[in-house]
C-alpha positions, -999 to +999 in steps of 0.1 A: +000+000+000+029+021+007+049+032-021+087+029-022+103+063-012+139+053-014+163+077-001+134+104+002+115+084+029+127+101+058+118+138+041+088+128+030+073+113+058+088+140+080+071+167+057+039+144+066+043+144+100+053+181+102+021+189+081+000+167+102+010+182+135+010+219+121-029+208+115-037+197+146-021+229+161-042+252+141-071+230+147-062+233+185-062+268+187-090+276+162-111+255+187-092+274+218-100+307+204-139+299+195-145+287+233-129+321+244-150+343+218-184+323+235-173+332+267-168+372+260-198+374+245-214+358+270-201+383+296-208+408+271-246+399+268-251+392+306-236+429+312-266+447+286-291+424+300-286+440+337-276+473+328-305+478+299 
């Protein structure tokens, strides 16, 4: 199933594993950043509903 990388196998697979983990970090903090945006706005809309 694998094809035969030669003398590239190490870079290519490294490029893979680099890629995969860069998208799990961006996943990570896209997810991160979402939960914190919910909460501000939260605080946000609990602050108008007892001040308005």
């Amino acid at each position: 199933m694998m094809p035969e990388l030669g003398k590239y196998a190490f870079a290519v697979l490294a490029s893979y594993g680099v890629s995969l983990g860069l998208l799990a970090v961006l996943v990570l903090a896209s997810v991160a950043r979402a939960r914190r945006m919910r909460a501000d706005l939260e605080r946000v809309e609990d602050r108008s509903k007892r001040h308005g």
